[in-house]
C-alpha positions as CSV (number, residue, x, y, z in Angstrom):
1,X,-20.6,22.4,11.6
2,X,-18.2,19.6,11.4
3,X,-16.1,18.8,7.5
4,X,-17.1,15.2,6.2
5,X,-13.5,15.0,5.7
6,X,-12.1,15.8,9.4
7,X,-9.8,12.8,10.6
8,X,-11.1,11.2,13.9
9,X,-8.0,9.4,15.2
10,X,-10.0,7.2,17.3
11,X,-12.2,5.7,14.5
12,X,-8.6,5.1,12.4
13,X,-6.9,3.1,15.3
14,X,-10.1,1.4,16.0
15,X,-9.5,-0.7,12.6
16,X,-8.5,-4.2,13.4
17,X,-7.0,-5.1,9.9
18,X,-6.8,-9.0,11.2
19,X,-10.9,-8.4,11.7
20,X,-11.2,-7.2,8.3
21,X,-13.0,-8.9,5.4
22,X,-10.4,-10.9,3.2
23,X,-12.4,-11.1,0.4
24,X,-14.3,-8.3,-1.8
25,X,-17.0,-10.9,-2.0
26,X,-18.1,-10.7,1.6
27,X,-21.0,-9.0,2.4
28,X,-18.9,-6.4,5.0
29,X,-16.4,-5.4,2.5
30,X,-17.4,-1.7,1.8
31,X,-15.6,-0.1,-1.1
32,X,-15.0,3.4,-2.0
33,X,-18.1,4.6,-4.5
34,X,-18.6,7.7,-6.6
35,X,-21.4,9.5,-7.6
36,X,-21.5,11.2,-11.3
37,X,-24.1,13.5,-12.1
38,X,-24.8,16.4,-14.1
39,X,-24.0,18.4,-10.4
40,X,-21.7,16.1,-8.4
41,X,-18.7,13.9,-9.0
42,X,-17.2,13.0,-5.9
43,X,-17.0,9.9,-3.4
44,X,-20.2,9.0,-1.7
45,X,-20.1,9.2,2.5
46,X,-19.6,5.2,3.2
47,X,-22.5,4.2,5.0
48,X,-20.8,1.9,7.9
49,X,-19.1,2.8,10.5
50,X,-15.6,0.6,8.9
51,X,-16.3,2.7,5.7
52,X,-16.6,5.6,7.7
53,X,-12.8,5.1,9.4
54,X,-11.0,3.3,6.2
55,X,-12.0,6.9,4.4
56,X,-10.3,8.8,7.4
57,X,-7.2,6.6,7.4
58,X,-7.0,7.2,4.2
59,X,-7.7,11.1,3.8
60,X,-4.9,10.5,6.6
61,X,-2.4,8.9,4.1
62,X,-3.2,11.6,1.9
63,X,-2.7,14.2,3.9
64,X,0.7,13.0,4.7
65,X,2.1,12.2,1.0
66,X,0.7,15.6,0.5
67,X,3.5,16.6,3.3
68,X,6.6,15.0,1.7
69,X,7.4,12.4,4.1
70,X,10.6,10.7,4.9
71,X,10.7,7.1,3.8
72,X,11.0,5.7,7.3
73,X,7.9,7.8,8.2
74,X,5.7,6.7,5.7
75,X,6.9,3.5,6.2
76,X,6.0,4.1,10.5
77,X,2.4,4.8,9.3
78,X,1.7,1.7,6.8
79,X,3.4,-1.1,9.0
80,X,-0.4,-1.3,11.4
81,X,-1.7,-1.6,7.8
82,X,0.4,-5.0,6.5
83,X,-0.4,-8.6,6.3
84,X,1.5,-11.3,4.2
85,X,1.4,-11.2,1.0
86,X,-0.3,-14.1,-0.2
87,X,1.9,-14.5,-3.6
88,X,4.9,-14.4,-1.0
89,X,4.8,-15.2,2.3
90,X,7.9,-14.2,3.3
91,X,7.1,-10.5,1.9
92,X,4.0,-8.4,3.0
93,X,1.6,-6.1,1.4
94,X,-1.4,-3.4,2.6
95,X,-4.6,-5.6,3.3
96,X,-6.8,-5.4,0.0
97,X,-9.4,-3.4,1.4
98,X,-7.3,-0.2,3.1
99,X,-5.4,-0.7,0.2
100,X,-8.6,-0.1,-1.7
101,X,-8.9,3.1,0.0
102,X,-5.9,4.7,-0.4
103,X,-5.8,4.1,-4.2
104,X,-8.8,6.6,-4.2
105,X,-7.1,9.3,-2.9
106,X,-4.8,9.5,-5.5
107,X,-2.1,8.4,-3.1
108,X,0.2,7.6,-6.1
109,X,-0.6,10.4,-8.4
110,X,0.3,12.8,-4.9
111,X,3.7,11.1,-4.9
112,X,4.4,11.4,-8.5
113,X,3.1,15.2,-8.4
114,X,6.2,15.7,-6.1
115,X,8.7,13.6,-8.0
116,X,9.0,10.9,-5.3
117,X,10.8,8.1,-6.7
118,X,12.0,6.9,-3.4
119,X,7.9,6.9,-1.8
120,X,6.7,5.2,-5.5
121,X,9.2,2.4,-5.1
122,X,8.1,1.6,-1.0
123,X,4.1,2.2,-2.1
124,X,5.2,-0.5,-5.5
125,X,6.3,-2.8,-3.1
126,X,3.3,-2.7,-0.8
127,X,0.5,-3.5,-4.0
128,X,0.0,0.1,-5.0
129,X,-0.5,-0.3,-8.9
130,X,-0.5,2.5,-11.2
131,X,-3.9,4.1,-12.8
132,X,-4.7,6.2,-15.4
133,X,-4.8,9.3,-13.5
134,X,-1.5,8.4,-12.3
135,X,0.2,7.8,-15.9
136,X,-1.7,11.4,-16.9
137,X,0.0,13.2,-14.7
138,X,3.2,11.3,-14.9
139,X,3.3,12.0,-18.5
140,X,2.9,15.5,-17.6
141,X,5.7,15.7,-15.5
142,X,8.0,14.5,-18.2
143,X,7.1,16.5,-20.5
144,X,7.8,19.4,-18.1
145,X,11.0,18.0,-16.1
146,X,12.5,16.1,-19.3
147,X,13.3,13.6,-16.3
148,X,12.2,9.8,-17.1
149,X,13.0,8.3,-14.1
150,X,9.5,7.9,-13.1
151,X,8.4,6.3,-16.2
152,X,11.4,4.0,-16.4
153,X,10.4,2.9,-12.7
154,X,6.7,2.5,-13.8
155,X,8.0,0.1,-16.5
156,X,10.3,-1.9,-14.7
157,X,8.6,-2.6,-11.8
158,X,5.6,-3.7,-14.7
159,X,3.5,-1.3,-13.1
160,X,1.6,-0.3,-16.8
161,X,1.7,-2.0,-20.1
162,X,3.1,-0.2,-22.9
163,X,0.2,-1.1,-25.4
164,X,-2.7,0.0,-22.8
165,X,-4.5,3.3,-23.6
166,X,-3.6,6.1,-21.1
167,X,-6.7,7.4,-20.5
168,X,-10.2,7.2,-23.1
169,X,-8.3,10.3,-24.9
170,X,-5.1,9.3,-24.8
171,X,-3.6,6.9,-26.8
172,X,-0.6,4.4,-25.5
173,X,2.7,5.7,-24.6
174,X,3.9,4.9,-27.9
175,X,1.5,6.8,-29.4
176,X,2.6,9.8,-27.1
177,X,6.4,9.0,-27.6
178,X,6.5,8.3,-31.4
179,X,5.4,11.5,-32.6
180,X,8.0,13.8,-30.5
181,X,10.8,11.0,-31.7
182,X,10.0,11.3,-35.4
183,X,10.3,15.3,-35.4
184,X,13.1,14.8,-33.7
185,X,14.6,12.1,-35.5
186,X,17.9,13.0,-37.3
C-alpha cells in the first residue's frame, strides 16, 4: 500500500506556476488545512489534483532542508518556483501559493534546527516569514548554543516584532530575555 506522503515527480513538474491562481481569493486556490481533534492533528489530504502535487513539492523541499543543502542547490530547486516580486520588480519571490505550502512543512524551523544562517537568509529573501514554531525552536537553540546569530538575523531582516507573543505560552522576547539579564546583571 502506497504512503500519502511518497513524492511523485511527475505530479511536481506538472505545476505550471505561470497557470497558478494569483490570488487566495480565487476559487482554485487550495491551501494547506489541518484537522484538530481529540485523535488527529495533522494536514488533511488536499482534495485536487494541484493540492495533491503543491503538498509533494513541498514534502520535496522538506525532505531536502532536512538534507543540509548547499546554497546553490537549494537555490537550483526554488528558481522553477519564482515570479517577480510585486513590491520589486526587479527582485523575485516564491509564487504565494507554493510558497503557502512550504511554510507548512516547517521549511524554516528545519533550517534553524540545523543552524543554517546561510539557507535562512536565501529562504528571507524569497518571502519566507518567520512563525511561531519557528521563534520556539530558535529560542531553543540559543539557549542551548549561547549563539545569537540567528535571532540577530531574524531581527534585522524584520522577520518578528519584538513586542509580539512567541507563542499563547510564551511571552515576548523581552519577556524571555529580561529575566536571564537581571540575574545576571552586575
Amino acid at each position: 500500500m502506497p504512503n500519502n506522503d511518497t513524492i511523485n515527480i511527475r505530479n511536481i513538474l506538472a505545476i505550471n506556476v505561470h497557470a497558478l491562481p494569483s490570488s487566495p481569493s480565487s476559487s482554485s486556490w487550495e491551501s494547506p488545512t489541518y484537522i484538530f481533534t481529540s485523535n488527529t492533528i495533522g494536514p488533511v489530504q488536499p482534495i485536487t489534483p494541484l493540492g495533491k502535487a503543491l503538498k509533494e513539492l513541498a514534502l520535496s523541499l522538506n525532505s531536502l532542508i532536512v538534507n543540509n543543502p548547499t546554497v546553490a542547490y537549494l537555490e537550483a530547486f526554488l528558481e522553477r518556483w519564482k515570479v517577480p516580486n510585486p513590491a520589486d520588480l526587479s527582485k523575485t519571490i516564491i509564487h504565494g501559493l507554493i510558497l503557502e505550502w512550504f511554510q507548512s512543512m516547517h521549511v524554516l524551523t528545519t533550517a534553524i534546527e540545523n543552524q543554517r544562517i546561510d539557507l535562512i537568509k536565501m529562504l528571507f529573501g524569497y518571502g519566507f516569514r518567520v512563525e511561531s514554531n519557528d521563534m520556539e525552536v530558535l529560542m531553543m537553540k540559543v539557549k542551548e548554543t549561547g549563539k545569537r546569530e540567528l535571532l540577530e538575523l531574524v531581527f534585522k531582516e524584520e522577520q518578528w516584532d519584538i513586542n509580539t507573543p512567541i507563542s499563547r505560552i510564551r511571552p515576548p522576547i523581552l519577556g524571555c530575555v529580561l529575566p536571564f539579564l537581571v540575574g545576571h546583571a552586575i
